[in-house]
N, CA, C and O atoms as a Maestro MAE file, in Angstrom:
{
 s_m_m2io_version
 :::
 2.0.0
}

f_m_ct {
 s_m_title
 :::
 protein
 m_atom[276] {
  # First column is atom index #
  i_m_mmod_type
  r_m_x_coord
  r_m_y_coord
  r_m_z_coord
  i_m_residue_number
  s_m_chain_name
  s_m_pdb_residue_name
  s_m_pdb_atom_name
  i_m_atomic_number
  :::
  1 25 -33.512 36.009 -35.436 1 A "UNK " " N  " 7
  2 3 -32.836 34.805 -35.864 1 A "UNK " " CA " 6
  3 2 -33.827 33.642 -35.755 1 A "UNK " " C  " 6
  4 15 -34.777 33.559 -34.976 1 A "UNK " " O  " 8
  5 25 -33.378 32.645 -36.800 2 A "UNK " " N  " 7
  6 3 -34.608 31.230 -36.499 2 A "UNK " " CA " 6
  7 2 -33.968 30.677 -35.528 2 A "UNK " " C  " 6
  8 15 -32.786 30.727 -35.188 2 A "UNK " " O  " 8
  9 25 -35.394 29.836 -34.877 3 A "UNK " " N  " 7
  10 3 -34.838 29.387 -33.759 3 A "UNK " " CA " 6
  11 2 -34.169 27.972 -34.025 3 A "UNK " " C  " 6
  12 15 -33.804 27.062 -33.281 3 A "UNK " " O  " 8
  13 25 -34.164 28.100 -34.920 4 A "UNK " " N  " 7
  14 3 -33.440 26.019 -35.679 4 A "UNK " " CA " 6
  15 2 -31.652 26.846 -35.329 4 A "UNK " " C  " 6
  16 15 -30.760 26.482 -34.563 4 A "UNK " " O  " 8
  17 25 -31.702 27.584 -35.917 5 A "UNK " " N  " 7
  18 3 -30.225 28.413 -35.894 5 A "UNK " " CA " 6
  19 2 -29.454 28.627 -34.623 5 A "UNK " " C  " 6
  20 15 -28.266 28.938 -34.691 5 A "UNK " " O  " 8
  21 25 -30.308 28.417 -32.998 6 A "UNK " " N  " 7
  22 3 -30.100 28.977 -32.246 6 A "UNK " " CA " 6
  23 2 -29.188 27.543 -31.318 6 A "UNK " " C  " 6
  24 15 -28.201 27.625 -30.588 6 A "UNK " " O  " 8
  25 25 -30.174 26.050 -31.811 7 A "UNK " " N  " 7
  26 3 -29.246 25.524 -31.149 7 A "UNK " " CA " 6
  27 2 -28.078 24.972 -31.559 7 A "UNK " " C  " 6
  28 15 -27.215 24.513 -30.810 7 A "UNK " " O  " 8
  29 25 -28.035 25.022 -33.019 8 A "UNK " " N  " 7
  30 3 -26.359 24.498 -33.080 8 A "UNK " " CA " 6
  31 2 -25.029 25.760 -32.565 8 A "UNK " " C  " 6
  32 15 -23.869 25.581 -32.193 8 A "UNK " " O  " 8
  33 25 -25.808 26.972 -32.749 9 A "UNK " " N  " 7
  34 3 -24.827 27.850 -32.273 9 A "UNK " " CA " 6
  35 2 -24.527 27.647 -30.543 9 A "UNK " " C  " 6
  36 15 -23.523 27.621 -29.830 9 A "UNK " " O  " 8
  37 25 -26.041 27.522 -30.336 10 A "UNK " " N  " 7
  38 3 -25.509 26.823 -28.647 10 A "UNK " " CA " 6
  39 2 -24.490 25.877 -28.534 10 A "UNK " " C  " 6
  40 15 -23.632 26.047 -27.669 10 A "UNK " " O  " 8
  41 25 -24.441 24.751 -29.390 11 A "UNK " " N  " 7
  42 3 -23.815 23.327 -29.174 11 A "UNK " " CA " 6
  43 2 -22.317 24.229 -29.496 11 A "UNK " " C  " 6
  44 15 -21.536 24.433 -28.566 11 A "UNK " " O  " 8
  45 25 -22.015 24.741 -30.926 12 A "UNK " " N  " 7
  46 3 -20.786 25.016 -30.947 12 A "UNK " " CA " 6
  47 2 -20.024 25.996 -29.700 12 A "UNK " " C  " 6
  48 15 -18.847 25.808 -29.392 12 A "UNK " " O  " 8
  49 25 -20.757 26.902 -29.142 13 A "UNK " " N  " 7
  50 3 -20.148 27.875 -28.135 13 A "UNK " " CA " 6
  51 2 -20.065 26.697 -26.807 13 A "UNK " " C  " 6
  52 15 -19.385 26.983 -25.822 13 A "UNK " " O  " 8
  53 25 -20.632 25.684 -26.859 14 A "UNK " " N  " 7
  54 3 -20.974 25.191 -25.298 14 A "UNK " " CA " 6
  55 2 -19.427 23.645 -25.482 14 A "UNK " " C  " 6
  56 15 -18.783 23.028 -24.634 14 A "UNK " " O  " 8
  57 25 -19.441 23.615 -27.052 15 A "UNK " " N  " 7
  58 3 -18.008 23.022 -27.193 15 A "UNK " " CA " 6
  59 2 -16.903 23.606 -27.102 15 A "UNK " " C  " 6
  60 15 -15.926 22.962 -26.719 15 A "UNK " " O  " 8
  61 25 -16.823 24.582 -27.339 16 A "UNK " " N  " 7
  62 3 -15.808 25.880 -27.630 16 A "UNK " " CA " 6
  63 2 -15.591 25.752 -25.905 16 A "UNK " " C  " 6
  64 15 -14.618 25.079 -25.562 16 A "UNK " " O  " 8
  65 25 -16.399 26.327 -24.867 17 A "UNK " " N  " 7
  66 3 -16.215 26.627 -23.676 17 A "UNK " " CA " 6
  67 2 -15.973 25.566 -23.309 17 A "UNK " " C  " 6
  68 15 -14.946 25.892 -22.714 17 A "UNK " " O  " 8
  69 25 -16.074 23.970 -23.055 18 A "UNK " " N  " 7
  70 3 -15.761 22.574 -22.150 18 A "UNK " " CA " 6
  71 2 -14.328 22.639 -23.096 18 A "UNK " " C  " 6
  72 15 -13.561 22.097 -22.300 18 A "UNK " " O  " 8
  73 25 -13.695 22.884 -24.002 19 A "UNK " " N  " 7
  74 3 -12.407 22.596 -24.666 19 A "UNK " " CA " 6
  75 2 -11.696 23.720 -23.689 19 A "UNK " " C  " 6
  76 15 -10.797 23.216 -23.017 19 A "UNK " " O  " 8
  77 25 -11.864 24.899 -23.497 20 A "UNK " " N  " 7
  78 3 -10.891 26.000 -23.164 20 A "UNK " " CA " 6
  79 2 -11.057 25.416 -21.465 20 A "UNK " " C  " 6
  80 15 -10.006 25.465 -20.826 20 A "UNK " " O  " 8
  81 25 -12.283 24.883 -20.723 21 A "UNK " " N  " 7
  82 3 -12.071 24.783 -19.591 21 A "UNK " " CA " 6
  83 2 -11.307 23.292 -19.552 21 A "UNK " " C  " 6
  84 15 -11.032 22.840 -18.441 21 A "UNK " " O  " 8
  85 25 -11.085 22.802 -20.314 22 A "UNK " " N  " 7
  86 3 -10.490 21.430 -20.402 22 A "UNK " " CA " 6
  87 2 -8.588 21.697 -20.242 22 A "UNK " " C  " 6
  88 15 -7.673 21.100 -19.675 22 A "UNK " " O  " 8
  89 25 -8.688 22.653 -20.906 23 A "UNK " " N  " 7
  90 3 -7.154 23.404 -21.141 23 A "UNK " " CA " 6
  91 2 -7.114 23.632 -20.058 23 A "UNK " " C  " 6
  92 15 -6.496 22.830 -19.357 23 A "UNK " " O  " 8
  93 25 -7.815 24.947 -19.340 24 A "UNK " " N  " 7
  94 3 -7.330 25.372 -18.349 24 A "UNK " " CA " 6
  95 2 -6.998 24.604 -17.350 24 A "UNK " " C  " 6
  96 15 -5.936 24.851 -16.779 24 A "UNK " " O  " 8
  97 25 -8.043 23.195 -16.779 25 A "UNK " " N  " 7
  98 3 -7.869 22.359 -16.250 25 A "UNK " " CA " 6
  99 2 -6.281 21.797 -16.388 25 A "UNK " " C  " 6
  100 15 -5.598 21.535 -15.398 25 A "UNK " " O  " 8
  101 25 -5.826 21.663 -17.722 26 A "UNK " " N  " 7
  102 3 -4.666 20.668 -17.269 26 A "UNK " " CA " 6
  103 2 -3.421 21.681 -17.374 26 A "UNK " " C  " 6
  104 15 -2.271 21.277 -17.196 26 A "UNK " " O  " 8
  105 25 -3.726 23.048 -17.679 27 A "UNK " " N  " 7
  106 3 -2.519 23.596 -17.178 27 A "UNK " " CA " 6
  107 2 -2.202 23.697 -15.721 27 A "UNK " " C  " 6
  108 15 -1.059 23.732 -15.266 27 A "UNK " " O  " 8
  109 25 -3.620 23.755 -14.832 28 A "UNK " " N  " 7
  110 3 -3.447 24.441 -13.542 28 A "UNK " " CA " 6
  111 2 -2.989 22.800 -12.839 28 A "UNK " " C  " 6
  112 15 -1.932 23.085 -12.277 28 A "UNK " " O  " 8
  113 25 -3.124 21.945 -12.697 29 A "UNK " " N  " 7
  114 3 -3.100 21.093 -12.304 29 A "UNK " " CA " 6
  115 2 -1.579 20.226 -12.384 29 A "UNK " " C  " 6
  116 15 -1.398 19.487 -13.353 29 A "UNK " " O  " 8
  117 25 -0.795 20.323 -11.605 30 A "UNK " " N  " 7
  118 3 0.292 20.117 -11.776 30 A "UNK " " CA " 6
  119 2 0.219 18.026 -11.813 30 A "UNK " " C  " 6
  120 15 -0.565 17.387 -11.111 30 A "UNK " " O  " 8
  121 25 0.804 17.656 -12.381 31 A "UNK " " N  " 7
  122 3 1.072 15.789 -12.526 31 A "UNK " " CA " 6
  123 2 1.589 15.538 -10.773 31 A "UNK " " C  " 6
  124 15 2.682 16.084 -10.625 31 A "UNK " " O  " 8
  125 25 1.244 15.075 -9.857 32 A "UNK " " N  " 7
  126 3 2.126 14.152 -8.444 32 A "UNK " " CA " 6
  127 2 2.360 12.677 -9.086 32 A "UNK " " C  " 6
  128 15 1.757 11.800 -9.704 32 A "UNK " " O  " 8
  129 25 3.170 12.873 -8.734 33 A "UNK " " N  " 7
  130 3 3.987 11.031 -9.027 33 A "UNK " " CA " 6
  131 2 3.271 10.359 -7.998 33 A "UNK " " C  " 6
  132 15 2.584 11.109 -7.305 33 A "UNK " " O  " 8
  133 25 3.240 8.974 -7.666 34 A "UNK " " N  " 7
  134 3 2.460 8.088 -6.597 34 A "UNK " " CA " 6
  135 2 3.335 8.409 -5.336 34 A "UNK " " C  " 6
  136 15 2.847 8.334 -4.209 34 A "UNK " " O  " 8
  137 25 4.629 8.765 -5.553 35 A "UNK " " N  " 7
  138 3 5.363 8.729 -4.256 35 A "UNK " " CA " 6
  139 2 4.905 9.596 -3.808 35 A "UNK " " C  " 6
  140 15 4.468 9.514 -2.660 35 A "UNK " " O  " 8
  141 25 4.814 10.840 -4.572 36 A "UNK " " N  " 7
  142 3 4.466 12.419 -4.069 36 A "UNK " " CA " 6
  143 2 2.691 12.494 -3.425 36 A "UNK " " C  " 6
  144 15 2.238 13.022 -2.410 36 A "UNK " " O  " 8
  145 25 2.124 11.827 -4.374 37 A "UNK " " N  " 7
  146 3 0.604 11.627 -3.670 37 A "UNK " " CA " 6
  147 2 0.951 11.150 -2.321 37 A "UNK " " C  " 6
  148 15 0.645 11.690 -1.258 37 A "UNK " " O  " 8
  149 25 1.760 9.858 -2.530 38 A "UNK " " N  " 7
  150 3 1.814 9.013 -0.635 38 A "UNK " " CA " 6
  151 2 2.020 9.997 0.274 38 A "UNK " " C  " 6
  152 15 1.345 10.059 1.302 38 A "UNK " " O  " 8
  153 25 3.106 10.983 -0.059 39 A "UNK " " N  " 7
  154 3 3.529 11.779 1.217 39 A "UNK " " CA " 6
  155 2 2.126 12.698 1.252 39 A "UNK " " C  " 6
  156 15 1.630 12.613 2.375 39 A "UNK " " O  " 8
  157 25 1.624 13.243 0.679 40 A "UNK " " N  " 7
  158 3 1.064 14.538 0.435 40 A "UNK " " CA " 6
  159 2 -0.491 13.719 1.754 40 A "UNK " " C  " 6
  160 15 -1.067 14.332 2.654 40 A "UNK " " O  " 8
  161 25 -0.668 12.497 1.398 41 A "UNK " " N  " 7
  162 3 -1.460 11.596 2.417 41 A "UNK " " CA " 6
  163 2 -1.430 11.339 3.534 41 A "UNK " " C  " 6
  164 15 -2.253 11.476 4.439 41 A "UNK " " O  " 8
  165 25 -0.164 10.834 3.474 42 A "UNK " " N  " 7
  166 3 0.314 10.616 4.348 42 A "UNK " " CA " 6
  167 2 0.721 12.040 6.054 42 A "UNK " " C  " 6
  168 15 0.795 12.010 7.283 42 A "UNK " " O  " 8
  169 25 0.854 13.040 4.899 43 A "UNK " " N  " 7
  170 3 0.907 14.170 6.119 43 A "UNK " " CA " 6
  171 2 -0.010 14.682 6.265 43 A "UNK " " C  " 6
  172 15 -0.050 15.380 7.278 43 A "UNK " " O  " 8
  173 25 -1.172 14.651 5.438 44 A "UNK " " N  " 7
  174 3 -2.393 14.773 6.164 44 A "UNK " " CA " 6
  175 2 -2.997 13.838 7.448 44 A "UNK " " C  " 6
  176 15 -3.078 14.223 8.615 44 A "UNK " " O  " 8
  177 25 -3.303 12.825 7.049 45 A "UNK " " N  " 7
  178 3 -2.956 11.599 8.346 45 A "UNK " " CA " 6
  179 2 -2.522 11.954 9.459 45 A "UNK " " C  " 6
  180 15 -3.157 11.836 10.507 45 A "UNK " " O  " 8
  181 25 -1.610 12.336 9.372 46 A "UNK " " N  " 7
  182 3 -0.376 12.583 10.616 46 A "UNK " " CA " 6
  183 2 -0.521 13.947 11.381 46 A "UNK " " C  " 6
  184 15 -0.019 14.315 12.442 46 A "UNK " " O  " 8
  185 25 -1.975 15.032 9.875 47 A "UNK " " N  " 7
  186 3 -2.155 16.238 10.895 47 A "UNK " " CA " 6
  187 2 -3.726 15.688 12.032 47 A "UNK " " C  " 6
  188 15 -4.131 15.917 13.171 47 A "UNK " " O  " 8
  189 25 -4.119 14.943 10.926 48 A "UNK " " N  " 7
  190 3 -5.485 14.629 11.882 48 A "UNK " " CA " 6
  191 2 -4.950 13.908 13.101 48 A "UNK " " C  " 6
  192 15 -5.542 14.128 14.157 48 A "UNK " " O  " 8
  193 25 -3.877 13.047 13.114 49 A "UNK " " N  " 7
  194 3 -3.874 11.788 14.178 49 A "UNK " " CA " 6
  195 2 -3.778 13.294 15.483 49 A "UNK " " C  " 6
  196 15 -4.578 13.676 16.337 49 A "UNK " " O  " 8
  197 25 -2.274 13.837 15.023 50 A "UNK " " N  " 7
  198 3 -2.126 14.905 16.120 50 A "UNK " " CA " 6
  199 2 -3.564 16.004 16.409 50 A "UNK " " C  " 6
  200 15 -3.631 16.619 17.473 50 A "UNK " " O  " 8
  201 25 -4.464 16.122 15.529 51 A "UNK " " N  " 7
  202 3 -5.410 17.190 16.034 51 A "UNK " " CA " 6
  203 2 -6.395 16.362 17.217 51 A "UNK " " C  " 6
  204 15 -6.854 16.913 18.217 51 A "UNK " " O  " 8
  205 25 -6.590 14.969 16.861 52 A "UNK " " N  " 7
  206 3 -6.952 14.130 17.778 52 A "UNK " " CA " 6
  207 2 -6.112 14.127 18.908 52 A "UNK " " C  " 6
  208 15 -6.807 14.233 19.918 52 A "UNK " " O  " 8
  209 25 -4.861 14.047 19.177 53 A "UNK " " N  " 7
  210 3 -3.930 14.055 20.238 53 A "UNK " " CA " 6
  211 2 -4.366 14.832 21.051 53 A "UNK " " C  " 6
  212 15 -5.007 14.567 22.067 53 A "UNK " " O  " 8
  213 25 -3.949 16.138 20.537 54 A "UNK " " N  " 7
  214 3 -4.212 17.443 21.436 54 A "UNK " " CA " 6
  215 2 -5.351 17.286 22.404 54 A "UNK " " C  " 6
  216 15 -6.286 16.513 22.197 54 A "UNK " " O  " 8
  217 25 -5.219 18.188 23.663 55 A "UNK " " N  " 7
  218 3 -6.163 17.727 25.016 55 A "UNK " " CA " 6
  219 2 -7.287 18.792 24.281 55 A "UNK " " C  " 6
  220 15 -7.156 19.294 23.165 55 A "UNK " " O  " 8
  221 25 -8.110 18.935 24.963 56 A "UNK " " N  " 7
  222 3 -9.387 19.615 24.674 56 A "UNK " " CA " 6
  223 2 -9.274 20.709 25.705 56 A "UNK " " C  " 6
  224 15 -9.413 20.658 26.927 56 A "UNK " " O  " 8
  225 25 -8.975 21.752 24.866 57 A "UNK " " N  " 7
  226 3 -9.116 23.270 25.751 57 A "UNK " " CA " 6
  227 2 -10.032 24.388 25.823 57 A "UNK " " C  " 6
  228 15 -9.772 25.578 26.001 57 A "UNK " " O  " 8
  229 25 -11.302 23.734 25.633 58 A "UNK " " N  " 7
  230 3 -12.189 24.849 26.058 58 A "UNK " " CA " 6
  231 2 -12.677 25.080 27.402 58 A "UNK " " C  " 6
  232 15 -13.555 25.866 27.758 58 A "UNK " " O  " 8
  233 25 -12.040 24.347 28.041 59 A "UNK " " N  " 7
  234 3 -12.569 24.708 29.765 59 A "UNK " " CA " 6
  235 2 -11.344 25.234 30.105 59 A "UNK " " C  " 6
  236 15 -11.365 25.453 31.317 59 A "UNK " " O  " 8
  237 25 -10.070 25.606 29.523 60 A "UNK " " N  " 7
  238 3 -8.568 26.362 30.037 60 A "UNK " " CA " 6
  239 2 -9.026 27.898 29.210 60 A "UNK " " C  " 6
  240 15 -9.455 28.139 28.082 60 A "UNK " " O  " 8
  241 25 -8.721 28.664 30.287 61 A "UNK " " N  " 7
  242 3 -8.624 30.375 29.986 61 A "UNK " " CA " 6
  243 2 -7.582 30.387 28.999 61 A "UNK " " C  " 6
  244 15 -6.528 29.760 29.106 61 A "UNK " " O  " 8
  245 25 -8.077 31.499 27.536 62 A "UNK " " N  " 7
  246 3 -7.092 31.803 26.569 62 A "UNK " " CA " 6
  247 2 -5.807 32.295 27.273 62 A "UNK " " C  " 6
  248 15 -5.820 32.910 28.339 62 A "UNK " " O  " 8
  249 25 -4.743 31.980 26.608 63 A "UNK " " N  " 7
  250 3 -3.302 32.396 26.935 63 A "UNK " " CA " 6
  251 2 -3.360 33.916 26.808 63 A "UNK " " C  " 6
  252 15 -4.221 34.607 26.263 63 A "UNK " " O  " 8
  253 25 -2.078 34.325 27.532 64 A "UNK " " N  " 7
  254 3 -2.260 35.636 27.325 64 A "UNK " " CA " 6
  255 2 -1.314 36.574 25.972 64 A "UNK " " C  " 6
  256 15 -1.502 37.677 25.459 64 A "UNK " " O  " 8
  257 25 -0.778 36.021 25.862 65 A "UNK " " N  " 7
  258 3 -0.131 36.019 23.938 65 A "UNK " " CA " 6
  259 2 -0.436 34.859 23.381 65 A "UNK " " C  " 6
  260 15 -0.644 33.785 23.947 65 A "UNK " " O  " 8
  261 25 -0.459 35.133 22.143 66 A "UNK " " N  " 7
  262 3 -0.933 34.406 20.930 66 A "UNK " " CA " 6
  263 2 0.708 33.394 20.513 66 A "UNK " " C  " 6
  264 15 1.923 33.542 20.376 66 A "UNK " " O  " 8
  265 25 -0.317 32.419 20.468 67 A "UNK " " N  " 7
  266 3 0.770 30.812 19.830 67 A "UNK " " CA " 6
  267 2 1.541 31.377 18.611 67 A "UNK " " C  " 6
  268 15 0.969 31.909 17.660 67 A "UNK " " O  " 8
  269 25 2.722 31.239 18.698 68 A "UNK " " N  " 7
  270 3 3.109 30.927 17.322 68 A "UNK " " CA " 6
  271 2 3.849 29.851 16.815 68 A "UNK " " C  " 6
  272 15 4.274 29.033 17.630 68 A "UNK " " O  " 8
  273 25 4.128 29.668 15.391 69 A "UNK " " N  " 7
  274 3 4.469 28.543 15.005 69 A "UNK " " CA " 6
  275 2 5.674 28.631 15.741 69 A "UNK " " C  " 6
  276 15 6.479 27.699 15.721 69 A "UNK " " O  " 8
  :::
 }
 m_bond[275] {
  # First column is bond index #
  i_m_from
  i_m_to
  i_m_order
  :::
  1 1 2 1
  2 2 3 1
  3 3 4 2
  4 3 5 1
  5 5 6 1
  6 6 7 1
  7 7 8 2
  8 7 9 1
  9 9 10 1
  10 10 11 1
  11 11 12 2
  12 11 13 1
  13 13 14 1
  14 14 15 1
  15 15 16 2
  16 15 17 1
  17 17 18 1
  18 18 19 1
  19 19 20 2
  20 19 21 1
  21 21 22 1
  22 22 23 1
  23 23 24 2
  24 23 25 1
  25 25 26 1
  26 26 27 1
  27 27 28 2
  28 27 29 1
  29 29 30 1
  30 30 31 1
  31 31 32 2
  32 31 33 1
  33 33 34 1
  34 34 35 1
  35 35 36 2
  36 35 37 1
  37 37 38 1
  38 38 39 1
  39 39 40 2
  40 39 41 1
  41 41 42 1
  42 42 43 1
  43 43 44 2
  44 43 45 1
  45 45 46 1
  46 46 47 1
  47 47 48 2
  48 47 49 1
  49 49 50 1
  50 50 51 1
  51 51 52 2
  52 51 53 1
  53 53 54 1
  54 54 55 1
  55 55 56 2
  56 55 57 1
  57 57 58 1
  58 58 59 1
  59 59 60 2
  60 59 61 1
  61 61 62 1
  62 62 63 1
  63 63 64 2
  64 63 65 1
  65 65 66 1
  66 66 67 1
  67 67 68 2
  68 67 69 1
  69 69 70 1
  70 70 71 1
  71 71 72 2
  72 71 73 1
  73 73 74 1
  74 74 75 1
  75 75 76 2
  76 75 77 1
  77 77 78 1
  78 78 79 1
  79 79 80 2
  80 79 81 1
  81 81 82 1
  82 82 83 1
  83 83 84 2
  84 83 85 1
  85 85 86 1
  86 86 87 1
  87 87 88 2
  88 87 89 1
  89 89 90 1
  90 90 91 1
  91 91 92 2
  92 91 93 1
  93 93 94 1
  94 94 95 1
  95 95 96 2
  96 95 97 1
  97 97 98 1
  98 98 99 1
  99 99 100 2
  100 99 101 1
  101 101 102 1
  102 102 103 1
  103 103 104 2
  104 103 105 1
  105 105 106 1
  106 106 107 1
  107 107 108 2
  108 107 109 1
  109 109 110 1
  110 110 111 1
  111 111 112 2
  112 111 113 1
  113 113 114 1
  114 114 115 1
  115 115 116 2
  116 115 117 1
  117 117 118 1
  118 118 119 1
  119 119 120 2
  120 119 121 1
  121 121 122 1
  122 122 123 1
  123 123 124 2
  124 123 125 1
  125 125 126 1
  126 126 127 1
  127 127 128 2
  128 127 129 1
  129 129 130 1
  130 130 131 1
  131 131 132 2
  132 131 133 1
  133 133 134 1
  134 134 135 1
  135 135 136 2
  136 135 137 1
  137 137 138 1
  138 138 139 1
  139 139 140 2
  140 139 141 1
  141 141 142 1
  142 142 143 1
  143 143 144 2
  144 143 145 1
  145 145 146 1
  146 146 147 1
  147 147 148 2
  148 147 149 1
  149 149 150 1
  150 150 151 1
  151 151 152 2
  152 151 153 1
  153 153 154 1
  154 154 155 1
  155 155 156 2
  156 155 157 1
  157 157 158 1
  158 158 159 1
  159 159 160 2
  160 159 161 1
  161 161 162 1
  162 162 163 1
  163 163 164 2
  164 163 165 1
  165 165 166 1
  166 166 167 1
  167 167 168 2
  168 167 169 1
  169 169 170 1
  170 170 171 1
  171 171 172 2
  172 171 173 1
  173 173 174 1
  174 174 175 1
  175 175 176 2
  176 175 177 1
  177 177 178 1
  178 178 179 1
  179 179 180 2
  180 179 181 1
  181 181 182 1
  182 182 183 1
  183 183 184 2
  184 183 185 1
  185 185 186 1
  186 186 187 1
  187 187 188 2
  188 187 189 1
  189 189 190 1
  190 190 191 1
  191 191 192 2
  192 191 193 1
  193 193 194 1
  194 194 195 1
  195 195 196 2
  196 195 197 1
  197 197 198 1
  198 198 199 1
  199 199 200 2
  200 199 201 1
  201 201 202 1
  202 202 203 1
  203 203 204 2
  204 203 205 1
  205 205 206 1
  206 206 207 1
  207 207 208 2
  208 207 209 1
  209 209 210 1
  210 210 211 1
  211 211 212 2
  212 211 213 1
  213 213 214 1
  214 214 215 1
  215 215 216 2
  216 215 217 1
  217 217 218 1
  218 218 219 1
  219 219 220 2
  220 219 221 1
  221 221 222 1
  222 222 223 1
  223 223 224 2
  224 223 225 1
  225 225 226 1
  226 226 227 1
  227 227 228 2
  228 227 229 1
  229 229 230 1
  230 230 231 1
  231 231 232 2
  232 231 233 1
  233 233 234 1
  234 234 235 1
  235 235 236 2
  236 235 237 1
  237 237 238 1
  238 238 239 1
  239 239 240 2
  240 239 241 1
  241 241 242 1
  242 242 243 1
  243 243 244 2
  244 243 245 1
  245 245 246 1
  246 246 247 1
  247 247 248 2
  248 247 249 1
  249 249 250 1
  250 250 251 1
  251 251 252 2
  252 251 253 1
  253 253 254 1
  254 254 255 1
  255 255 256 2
  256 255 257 1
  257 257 258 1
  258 258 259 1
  259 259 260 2
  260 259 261 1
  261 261 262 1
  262 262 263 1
  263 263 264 2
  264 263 265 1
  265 265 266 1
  266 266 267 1
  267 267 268 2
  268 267 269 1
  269 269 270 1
  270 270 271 1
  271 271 272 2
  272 271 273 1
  273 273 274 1
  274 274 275 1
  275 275 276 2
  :::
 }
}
C-alpha cells in the first residue's frame, strides 16, 4: 500500500475509535443531580473524619475473631 494512503486510513479508524469510546463513555456513566453529588461528598468526608477518629492500633494485639460489619 502507498504510504500517502496509510494516514488518512489512520485518521479515519482513530475517529471511528474516540466516537465508539465517546459512546461508551456516556452510556456507562450514569447523570448525579448536584444534590446526589453533595451526599455522595459529603459521605466520603464523614468516612475520612471517622478514619481520623479511630485510636491507632498497632501497638494492641489482633482480636481474636474477625470484626464484622
Amino acid at each position: 500500500m502507498h504510504p500517502d494512503t496509510h494516514l488518512p486510513l489512520h485518521h479515519l479508524r482513530s475517529a471511528e475509535l474516540q466516537r465508539r469510546a465517546s459512546e461508551f463513555r456516556l452510556c456507562r456513566q450514569p447523570r448525579r443531580s448536584p444534590r446526589e453529588a453533595l451526599r455522595v461528598r459529603l459521605g466520603w468526608a464523614l468516612v475520612e473524619v471517622g478514619l481520623h477518629v479511630l485510636p491507632n492500633r498497632r501497638g494492641l494485639p489482633a482480636p481474636s475473631t474477625p470484626r464484622t460489619a
